[in-house]
MARMAR-275173 format. One record per residue (C-alpha): residue in three letters; z, x, y. Coordinates in nm, 3 decimals. Example, Ala and Ser with C-alpha at 12.3 -4.5 7.8 and 13.67 -1.06 7.14 Angstrom:
residues 2
resn / Z / X / Y
ALA / 0.780 / 1.230 / -0.450
SER / 0.714 / 1.367 / -0.106
***
This chain:
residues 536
resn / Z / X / Y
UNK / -2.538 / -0.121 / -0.828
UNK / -2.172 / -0.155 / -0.923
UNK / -2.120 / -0.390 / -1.223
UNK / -1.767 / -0.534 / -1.204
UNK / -1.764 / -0.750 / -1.447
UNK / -1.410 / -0.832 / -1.453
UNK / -1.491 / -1.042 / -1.070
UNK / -1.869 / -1.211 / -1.151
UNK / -1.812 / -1.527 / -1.159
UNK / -1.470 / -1.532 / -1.118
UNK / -1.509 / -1.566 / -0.697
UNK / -1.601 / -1.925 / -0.742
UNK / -1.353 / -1.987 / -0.977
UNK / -1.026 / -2.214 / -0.931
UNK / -0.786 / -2.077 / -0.698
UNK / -0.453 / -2.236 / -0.765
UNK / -0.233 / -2.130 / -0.502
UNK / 0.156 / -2.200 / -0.565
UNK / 0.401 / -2.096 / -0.285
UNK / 0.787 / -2.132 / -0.234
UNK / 0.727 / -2.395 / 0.043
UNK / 0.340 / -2.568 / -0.116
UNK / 0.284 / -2.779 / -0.379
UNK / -0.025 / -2.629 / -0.542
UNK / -0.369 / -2.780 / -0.482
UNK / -0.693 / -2.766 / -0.659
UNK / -1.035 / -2.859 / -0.664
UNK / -1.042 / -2.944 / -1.000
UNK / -0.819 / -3.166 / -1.222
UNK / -0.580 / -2.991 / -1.444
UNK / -0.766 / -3.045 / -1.788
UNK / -1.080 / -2.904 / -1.605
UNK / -0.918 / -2.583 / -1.506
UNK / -0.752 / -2.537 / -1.855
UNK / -0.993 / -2.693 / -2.089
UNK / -1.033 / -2.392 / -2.304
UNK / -0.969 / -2.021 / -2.370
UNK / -1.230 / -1.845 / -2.083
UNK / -1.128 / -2.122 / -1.841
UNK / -0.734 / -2.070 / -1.901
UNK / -0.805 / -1.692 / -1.830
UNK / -1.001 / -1.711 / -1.525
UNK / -0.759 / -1.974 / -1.357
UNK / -0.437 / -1.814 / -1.487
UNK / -0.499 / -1.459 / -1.479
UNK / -0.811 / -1.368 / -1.318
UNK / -0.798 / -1.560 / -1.017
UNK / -0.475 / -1.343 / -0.897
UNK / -0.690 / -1.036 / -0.872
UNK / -0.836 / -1.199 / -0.572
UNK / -0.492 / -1.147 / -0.355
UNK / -0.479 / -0.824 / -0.393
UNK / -0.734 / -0.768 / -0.057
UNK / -0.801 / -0.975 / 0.203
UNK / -1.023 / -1.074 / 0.446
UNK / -0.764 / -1.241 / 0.748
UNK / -0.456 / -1.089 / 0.877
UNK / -0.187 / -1.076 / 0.700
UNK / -0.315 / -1.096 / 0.390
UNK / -0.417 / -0.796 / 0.118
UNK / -0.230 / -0.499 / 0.021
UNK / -0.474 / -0.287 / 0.246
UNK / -0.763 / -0.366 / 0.438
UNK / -0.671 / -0.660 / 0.731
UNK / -0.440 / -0.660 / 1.040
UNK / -0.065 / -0.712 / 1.053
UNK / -0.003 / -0.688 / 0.689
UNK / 0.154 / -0.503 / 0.425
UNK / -0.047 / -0.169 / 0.524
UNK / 0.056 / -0.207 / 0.883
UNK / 0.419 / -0.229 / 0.867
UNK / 0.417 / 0.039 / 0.634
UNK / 0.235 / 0.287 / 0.853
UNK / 0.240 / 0.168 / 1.241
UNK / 0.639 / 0.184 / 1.190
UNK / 0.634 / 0.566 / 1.135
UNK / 0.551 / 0.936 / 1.242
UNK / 0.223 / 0.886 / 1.134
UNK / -0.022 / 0.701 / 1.323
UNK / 0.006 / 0.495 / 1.608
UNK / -0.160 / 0.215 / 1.762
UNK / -0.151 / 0.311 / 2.159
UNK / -0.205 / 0.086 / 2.458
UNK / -0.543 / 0.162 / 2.578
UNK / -0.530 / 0.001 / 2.963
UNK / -0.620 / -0.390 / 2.854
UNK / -0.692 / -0.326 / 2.526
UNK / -0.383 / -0.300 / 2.167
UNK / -0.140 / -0.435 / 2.439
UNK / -0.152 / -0.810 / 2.232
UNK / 0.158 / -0.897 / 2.371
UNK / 0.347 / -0.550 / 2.277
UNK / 0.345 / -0.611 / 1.882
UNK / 0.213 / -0.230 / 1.795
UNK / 0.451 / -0.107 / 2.064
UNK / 0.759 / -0.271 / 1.904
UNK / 0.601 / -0.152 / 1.565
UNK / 0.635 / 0.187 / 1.663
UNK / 0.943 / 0.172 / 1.851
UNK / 1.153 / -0.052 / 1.551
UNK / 1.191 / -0.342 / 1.816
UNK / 1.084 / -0.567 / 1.545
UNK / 1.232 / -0.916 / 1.532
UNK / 1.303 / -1.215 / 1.258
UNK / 1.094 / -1.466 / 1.432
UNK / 0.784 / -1.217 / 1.436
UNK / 0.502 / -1.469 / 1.353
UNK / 0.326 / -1.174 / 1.158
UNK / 0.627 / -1.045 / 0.965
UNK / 0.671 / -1.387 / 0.859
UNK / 0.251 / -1.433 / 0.736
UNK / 0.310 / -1.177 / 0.550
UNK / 0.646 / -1.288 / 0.392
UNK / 0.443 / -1.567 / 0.285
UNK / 0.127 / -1.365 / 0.171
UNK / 0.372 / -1.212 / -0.063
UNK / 0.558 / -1.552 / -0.195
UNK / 0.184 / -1.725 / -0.225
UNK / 0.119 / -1.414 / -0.508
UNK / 0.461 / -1.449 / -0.671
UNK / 0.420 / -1.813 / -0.679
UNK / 0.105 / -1.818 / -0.795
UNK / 0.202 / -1.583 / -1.054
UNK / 0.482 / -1.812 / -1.189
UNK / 0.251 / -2.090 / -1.125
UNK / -0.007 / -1.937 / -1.404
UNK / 0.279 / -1.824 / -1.671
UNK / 0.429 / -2.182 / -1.661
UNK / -0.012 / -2.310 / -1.735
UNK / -0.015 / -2.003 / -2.023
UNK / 0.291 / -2.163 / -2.132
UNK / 0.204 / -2.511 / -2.179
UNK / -0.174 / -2.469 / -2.267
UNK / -0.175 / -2.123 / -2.431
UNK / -0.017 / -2.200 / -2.740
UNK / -0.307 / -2.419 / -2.858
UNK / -0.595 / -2.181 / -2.738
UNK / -0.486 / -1.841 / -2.779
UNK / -0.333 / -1.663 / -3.041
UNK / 0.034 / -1.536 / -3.013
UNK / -0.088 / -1.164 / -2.922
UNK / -0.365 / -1.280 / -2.663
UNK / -0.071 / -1.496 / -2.542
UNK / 0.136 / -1.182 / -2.503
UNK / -0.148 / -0.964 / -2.349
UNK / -0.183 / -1.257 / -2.065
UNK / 0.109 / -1.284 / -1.997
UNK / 0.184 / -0.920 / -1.948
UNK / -0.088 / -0.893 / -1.719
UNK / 0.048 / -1.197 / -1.502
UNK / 0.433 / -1.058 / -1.502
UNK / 0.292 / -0.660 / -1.435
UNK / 0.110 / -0.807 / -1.105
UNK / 0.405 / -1.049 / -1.043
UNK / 0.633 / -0.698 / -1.065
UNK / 0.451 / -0.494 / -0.791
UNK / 0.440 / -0.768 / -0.575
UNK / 0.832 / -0.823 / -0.592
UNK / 0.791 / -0.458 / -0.526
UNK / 0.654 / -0.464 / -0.218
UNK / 0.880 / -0.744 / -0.114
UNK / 1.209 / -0.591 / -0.216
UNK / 1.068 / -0.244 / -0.033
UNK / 1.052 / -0.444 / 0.257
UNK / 1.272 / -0.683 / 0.277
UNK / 1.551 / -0.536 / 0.100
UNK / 1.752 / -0.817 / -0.029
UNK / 1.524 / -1.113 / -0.143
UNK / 1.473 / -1.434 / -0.355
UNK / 1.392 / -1.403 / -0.689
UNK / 1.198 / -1.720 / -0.822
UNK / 1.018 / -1.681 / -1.163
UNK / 0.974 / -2.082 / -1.163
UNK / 0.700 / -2.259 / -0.992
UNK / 0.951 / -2.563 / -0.942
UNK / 1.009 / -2.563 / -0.593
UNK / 1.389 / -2.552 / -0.532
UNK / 1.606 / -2.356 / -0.298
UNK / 1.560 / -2.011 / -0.405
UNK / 1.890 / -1.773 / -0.466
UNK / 1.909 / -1.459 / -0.300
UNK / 2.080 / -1.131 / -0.511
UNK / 2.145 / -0.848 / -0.433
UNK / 1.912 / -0.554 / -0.389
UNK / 1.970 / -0.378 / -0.666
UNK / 1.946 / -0.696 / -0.933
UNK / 1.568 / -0.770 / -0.789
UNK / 1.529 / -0.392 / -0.839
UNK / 1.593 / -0.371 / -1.188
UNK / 1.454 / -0.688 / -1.258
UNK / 1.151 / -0.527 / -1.134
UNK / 1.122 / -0.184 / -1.328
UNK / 1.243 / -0.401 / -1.682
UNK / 0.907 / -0.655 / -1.572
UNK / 0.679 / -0.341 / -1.589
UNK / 0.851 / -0.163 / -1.902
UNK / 0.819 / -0.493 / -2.110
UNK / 0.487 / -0.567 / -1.985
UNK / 0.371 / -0.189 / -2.045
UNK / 0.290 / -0.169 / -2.408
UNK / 0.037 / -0.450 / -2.413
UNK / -0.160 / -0.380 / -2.114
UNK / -0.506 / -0.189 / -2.192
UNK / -0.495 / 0.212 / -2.111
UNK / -0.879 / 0.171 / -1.996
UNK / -0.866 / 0.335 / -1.671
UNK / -0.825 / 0.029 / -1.364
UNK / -1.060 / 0.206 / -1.154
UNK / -1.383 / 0.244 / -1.392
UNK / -1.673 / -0.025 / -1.398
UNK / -1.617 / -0.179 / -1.674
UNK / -1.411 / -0.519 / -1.830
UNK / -1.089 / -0.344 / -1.668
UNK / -1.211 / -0.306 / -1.383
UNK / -0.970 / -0.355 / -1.117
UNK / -0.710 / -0.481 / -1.361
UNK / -0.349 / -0.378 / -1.406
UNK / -0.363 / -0.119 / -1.718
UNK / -0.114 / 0.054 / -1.908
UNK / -0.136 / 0.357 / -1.602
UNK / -0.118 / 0.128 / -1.290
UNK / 0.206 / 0.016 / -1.442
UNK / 0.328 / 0.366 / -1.507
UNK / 0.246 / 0.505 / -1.214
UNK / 0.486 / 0.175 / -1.040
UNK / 0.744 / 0.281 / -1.297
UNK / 0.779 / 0.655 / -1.131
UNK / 0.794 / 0.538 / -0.795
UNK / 1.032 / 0.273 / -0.858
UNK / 1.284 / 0.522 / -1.001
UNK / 1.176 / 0.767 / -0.774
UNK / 1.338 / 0.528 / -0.506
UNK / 1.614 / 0.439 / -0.709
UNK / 1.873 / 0.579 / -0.455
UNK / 1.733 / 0.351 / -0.178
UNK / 1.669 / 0.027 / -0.432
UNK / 2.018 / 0.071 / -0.595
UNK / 2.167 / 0.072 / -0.278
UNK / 2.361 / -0.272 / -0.182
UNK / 2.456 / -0.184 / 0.157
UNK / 2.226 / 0.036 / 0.360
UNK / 2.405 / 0.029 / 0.656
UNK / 2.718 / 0.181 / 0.531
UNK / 2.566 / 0.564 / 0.543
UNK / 2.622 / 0.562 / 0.167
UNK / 2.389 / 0.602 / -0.125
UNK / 2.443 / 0.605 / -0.496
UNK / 2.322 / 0.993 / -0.718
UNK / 1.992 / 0.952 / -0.854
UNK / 2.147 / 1.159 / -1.112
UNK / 2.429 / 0.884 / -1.212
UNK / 2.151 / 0.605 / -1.209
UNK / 2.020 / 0.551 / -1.552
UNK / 1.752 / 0.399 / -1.734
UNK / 1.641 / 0.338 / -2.076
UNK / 1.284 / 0.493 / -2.162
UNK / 1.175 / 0.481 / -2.549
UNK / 1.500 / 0.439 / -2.678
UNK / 1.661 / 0.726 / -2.485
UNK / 1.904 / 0.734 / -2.158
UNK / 1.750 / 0.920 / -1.830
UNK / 1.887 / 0.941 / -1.493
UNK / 1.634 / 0.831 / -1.205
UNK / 1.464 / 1.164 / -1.125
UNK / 1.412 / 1.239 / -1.539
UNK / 1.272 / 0.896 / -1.544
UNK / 1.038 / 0.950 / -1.248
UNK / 0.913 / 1.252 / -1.468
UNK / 0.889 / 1.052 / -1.786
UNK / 0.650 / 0.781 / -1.637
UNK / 0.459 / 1.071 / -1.427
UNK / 0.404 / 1.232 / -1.765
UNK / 0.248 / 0.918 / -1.943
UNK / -0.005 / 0.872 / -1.632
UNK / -0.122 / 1.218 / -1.691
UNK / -0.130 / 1.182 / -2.104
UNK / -0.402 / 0.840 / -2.018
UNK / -0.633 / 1.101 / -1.866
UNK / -0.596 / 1.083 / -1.493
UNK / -0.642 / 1.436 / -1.317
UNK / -0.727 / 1.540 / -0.976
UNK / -1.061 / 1.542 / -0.873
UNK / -1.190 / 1.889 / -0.814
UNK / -1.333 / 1.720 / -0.457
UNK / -1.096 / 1.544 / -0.274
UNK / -1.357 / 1.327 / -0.090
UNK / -1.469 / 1.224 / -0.433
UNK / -1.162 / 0.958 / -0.440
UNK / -1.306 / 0.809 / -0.118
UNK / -1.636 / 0.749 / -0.130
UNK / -1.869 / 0.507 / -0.093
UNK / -1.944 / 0.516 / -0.532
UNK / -1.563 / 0.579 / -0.511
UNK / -1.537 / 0.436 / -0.844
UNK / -1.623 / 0.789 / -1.041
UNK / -1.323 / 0.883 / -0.920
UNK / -1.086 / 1.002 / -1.219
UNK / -0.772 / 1.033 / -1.004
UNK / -0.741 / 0.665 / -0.840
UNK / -0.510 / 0.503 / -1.049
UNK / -0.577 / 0.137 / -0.852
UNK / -0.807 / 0.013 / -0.604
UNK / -0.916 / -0.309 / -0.425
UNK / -1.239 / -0.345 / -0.554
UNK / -1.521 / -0.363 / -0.302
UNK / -1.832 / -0.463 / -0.293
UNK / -2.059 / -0.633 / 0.058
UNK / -2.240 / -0.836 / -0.153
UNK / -1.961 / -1.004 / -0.412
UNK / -1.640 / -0.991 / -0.236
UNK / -1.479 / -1.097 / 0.070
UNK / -1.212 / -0.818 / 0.080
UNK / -1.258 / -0.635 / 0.430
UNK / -1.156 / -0.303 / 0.479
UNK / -1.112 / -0.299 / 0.867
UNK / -0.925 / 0.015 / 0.923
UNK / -1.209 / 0.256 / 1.006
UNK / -1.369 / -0.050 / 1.254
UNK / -0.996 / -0.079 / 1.413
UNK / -1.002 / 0.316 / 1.462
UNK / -1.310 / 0.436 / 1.635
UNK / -1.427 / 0.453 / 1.981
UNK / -1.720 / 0.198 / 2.093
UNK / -1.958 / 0.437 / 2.065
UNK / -1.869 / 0.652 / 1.774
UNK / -1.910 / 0.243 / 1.611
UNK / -2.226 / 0.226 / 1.736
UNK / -2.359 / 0.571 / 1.647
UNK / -2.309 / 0.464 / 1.252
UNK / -2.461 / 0.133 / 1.313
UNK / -2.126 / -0.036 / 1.308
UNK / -1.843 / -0.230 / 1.622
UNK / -1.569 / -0.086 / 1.656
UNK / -1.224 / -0.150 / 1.833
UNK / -1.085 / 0.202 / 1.976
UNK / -0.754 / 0.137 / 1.851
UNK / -0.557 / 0.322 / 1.597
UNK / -0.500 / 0.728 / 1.600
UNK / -0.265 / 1.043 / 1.461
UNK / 0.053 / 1.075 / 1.643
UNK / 0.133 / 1.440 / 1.776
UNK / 0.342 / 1.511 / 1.500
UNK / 0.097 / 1.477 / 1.287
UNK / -0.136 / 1.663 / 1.437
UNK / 0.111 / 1.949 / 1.486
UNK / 0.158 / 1.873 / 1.130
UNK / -0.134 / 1.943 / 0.982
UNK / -0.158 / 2.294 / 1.241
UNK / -0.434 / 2.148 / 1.420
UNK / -0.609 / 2.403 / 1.657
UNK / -0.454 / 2.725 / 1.454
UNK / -0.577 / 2.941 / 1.203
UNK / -0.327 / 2.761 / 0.951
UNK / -0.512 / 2.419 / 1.027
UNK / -0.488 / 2.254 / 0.667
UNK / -0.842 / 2.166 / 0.541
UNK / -0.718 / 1.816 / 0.501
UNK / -0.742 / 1.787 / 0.867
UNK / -1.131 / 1.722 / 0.863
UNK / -1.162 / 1.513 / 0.586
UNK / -0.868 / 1.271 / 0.745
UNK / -0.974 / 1.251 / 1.098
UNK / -1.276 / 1.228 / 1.356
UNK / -1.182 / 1.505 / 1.640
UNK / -1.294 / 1.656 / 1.910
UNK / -1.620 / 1.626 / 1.983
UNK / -1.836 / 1.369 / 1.802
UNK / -2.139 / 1.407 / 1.583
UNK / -2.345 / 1.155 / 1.426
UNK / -2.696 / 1.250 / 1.210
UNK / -2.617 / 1.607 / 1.394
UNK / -2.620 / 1.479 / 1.742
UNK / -2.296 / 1.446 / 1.988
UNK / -2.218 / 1.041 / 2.043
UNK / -2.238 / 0.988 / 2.417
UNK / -2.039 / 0.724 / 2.614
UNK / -2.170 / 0.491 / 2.820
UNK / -2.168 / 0.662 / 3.107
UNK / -2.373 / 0.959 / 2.916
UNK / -2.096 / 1.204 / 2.880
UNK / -2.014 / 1.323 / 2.540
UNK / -1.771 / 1.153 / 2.311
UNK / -1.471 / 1.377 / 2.287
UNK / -1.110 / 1.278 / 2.089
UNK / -0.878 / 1.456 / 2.234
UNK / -0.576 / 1.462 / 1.960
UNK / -0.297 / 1.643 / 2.160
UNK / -0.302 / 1.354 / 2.482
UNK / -0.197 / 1.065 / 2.242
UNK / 0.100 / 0.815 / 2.398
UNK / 0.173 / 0.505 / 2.305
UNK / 0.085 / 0.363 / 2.632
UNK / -0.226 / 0.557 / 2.765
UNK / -0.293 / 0.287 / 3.056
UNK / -0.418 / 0.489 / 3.371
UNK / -0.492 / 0.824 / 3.189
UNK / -0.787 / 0.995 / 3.178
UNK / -0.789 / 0.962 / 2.816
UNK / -0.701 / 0.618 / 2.765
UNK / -0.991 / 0.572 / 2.539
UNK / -1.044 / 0.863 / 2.393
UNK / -0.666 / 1.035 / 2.330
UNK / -0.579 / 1.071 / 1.924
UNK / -0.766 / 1.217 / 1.626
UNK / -0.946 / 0.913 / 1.488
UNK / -0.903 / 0.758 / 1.116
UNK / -1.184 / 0.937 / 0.878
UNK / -1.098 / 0.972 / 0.535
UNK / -1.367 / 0.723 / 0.391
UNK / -1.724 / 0.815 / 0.378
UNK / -1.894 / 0.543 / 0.612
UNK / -2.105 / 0.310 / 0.432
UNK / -2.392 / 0.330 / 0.680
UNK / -2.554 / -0.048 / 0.474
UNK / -2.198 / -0.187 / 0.551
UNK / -2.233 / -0.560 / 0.655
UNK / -1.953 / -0.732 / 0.868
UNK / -1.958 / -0.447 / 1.179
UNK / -1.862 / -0.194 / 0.927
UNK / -1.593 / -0.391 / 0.774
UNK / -1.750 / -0.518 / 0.437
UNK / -1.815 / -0.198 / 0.254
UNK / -1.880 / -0.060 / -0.102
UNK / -1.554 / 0.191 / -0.105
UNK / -1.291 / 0.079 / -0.317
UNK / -0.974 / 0.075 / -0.113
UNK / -0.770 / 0.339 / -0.282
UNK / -0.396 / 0.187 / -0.406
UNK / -0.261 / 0.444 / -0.597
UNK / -0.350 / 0.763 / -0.702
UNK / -0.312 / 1.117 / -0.950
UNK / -0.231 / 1.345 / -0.661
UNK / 0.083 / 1.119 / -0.591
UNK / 0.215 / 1.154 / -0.938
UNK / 0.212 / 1.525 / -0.896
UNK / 0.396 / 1.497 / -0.571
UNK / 0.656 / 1.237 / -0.701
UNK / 0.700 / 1.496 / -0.989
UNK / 0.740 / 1.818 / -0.783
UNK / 1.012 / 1.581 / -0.607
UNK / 1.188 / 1.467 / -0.883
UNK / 1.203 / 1.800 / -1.016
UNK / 1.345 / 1.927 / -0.696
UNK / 1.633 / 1.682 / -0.704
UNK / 1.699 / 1.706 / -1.041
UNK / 1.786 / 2.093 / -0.955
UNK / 1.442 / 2.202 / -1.090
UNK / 1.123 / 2.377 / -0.994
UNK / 0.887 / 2.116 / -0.895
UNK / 0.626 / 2.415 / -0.700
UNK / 0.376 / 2.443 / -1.009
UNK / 0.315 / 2.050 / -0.923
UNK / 0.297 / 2.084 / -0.577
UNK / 0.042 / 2.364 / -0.563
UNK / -0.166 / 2.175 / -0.797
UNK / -0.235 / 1.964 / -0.498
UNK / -0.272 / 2.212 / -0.259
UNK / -0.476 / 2.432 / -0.487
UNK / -0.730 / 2.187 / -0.444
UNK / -0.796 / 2.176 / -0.112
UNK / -0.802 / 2.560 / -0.091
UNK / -0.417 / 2.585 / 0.089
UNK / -0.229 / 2.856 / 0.022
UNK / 0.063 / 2.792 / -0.249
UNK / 0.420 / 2.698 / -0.145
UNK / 0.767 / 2.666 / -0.250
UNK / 0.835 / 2.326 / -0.342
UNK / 1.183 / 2.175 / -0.136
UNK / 1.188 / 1.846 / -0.041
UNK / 1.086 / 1.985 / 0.274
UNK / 0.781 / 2.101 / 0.167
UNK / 0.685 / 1.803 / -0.057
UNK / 0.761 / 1.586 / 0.239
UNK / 0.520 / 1.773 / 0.466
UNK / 0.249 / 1.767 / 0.151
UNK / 0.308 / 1.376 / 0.122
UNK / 0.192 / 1.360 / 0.487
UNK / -0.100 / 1.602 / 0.436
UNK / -0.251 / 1.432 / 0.142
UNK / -0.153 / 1.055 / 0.156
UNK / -0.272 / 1.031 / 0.552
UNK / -0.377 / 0.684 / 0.573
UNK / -0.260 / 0.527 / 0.247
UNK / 0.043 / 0.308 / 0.323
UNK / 0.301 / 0.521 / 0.231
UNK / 0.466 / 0.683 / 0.488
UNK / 0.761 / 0.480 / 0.573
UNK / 0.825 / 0.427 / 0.235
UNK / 0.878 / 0.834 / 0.193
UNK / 1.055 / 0.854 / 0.579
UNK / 1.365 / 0.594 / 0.420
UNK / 1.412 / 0.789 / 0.065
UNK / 1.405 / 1.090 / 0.295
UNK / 1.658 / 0.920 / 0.545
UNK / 1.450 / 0.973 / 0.825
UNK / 1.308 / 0.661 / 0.909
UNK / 1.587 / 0.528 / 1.130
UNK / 1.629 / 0.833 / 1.319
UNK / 1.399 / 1.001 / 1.649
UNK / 1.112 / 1.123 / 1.596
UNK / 0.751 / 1.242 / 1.779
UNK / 0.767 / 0.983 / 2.079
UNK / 0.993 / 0.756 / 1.957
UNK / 1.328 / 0.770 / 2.009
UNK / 1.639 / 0.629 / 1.809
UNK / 1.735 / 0.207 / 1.951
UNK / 2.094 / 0.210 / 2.041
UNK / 2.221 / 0.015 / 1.739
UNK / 1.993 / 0.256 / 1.482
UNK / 2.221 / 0.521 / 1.336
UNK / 2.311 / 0.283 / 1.054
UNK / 1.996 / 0.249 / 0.909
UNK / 1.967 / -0.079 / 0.950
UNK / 1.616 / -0.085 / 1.010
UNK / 1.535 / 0.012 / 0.689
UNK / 1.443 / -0.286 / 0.630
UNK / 1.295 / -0.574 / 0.784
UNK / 1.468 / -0.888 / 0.869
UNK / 1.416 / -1.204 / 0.651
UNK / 1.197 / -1.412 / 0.905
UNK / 1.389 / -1.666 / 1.063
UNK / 1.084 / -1.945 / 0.955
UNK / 1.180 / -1.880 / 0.568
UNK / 1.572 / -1.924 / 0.638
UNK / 1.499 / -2.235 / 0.809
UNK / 1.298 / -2.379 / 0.488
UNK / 1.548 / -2.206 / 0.253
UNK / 1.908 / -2.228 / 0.365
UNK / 2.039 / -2.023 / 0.108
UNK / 1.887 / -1.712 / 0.252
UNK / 2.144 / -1.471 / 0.428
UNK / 1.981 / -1.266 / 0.718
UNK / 1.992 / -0.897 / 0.653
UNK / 2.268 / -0.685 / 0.857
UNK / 2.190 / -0.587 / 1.246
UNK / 1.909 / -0.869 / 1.301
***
């Protein structure tokens, strides 16, 4: 039984929700909700833990439909989520995904423009109630410590809004006004000073552990932010992406315990304090996903699960296997979402270099369940067939089988929802990324980043290599399959706006404008300050 204790009793607690476009409602009056020290915590602090998953589309980090997770993955060389005869069509969205034919009145860009704004304004919301009711209930370093916490979460959030979005407003008011927009670059560094102020009084308890911190922002989830954000500094820094330009990660510069680093030093700096708070790869790479995933001493943050006290769903193994495999583990499922060739080709599949990764990250081939082969309907064995994958599979003879299937998470065979309620955390952030963004930092910074590298691959029994950012790209693929990070790695690589496996480059593309997303045309209409982004 997994204690939690940071959540019990915190799911029926107040949920103030404060958006860009909503006045904030409640259930409770105002003195209720703040009428002393445990009550201002759990309805200023607490209570924006419970944004972090979700259980409807759109909202979560991870976990639902047409969300965060989805536009960072379904958009790349990753994974795909084919046409399968009358089923995945829904009215061409994952085709567009996949193809970059995205547009600014996309009804689920937009939900999940506002998942993000709901979080940042609910953040502002609860420093503005710390504010005005903290100074008579807390004392001025609990004051400090709360607020910490609420700016840290209100930092990654802007995080994944700017890494989306690009060019965004910047509100850190709950006053609803018309929002300004700045540049890039301003939100950017507004960002990574949030998370280096906020730092030194955030708890370095380990996030993932049962325990009080327990799913909580610590001193290493905001670390770990602080490395990728300089790690991206060429793409954040960058004003104009369109103009085939990018500022030297070597000439950007940031202040880190009173000294003056350039990005890819920096990246190294914060990857060094993650490992000094004890993180480390687990010697069993499954450890970090499974169904008591919260052993794990290598995630760094999760989405705490749990059937029995959350709501969070975790519906990317349901959305991935066939009918029958579902069935097999006592689950639905949708026959949906698969490997593209090039990763498959990737990760050597069918030759004697096949990286051992391949098995833990995907359901191939034919399918066994308790030791038995899963049967169709029709009785004939249940056989994913990896190398026949298109994104529009109507009328072939694999339309419902073609693509290696999602894996990667040990099924929780007592799961309740059809399989999507489980007890896995949904991994965030982890150690093994750290080493990879410090092999790659090294590499830019004219270094040897290899001993990093082969750390990873050391684990998992592959033979060692020579870290380039060829290589490290490749290993990012091979050991973050499934996380949420692909197109993310793709831009800073400059290969997201160009051809790849079966997609090929739009017309207007070369100029990287679809790096990112448009602002959706709903949120200019409410905000008319908002500039659209170039090439929508």
């Amino acid at each position: 039984m997994k204690i939690k204790s940071l959540f019990i009793g915190v799911a029926t607690a107040l949920t103030l929700v404060a958006c860009l476009d909503e006045k904030p409602k409640t259930q409770l009056t105002e003195e209720q909700a703040f009428e002393n020290a445990t009550a201002l915590y759990k309805n200023t602090v607490a209570t924006l833990y419970n944004y972090i998953g979700g259980s409807s589309d759109s909202q979560g980090l991870q976990g639902t439909y047409r969300g965060v997770y989805d536009f960072n993955t379904f958009t790349t060389d990753e994974a795909m989520l084919p046409t399968r005869g009358g089923d995945w069509y829904d009215g061409g969205f994952w085709q567009d995904l996949y193809l970059h034919e995205w547009r600014e009145y996309d009804e689920a860009l937009y939900a999940t423009w506002l998942y993000l704004y709901k979080v940042v304004g609910q953040c502002n919301f609860s420093l503005d109630k710390l504010e005005e009711y903290g100074r008579t209930m807390l004392s001025e370093r609990e004051m400090a410590v709360c607020k910490a916490e609420v700016r840290a979460l209100r930092a990654m959030f802007y995080f994944y809004t700017m890494d989306m979005f690009g060019r965004v407003p910047l509100s850190l008011t709950s006053e609803l006004k018309q929002i300004e927009q700045p540049e890039r670059s301003v939100t950017y560094r507004f960002i990574f000073k949030e998370l280096q102020e906020a730092a030194p009084y955030l708890s370095e308890d380990m996030s993932q552990k049962d325990g009080y911190y327990y799913g909580k922002f610590t001193k290493g989830v905001a670390y770990f932010l602080l490395a990728k954000l300089a790690l991206n500094a060429e793409v954040y820094a960058d004003d104009d992406w369109t103009d085939g330009v990018r500022p030297n990660g070597r000439d950007i510069r940031f202040d880190v315990d009173g000294g003056s680093l350039n990005a890819w030093e920096t990246t190294l700096a914060y990857c060094h304090k993650v490992e000094q708070l004890g993180y480390q790869l687990e010697p069993d790479y499954t450890t970090n996903f499974c169904i008591s995933n919260e052993v794990s001493t290598e995630n760094i943050f999760t989405i705490p699960m749990d059937k029995t006290l959350y709501t969070s769903l975790f519906k990317n193994l349901f959305r991935s296997r066939h009918y029958s495999h579902g069935a097999a583990v006592g689950t639905a499922s949708e026959n949906g979402s698969c490997a593209t060739l090039s990763t498959i080709r990737a990760y050597g599949y069918g030759t004697p270099e096949e990286d051992t990764r391949y098995a833990f990250n995907f359901y191939s081939d034919t399918v066994y369940v308790d030791g038995k082969v899963v049967t169709m309907q029709g009785g004939d064995p249940l056989v994913y067939m990896p190398l026949e994958v298109n994104l529009d599979l109507t009328g072939s003879p694999y339309e419902k089988t073609a693509g290696a299937r999602m894996s990667k998470y040990e099924v929780d065979r007592t799961a309740y929802s059809d399989g999507q309620l489980q007890s896995n955390d949904i991994v965030l952030f982890r150690y093994a990324d750290v080493l990879l963004m410090a092999a790659e930092a090294k590499v830019r910074n004219g270094e040897d980043g290899s001993a990093e590298l082969n750390q990873v691959r050391r684990r998992v029994d592959m033979p060692e290599r020579t870290a380039t950012l060829s290589t490290i790209l490749d290993e990012r693929l091979l050991e973050l399959m499934w996380e949420g990070w692909r197109r993310q790695d793709l831009i800073r690589f400059g290969l997201f706006h160009q051809a790849y496996d079966q997609r090929p480059q739009l017309p207007r593309e070369a100029n990287g404008y679809t790096t990112v997303f448009p602002i959706p045309s709903r949120a200019i209409s409410i905000n008319k300050k908002l500039k659209q982004n170039p090439g929508y």
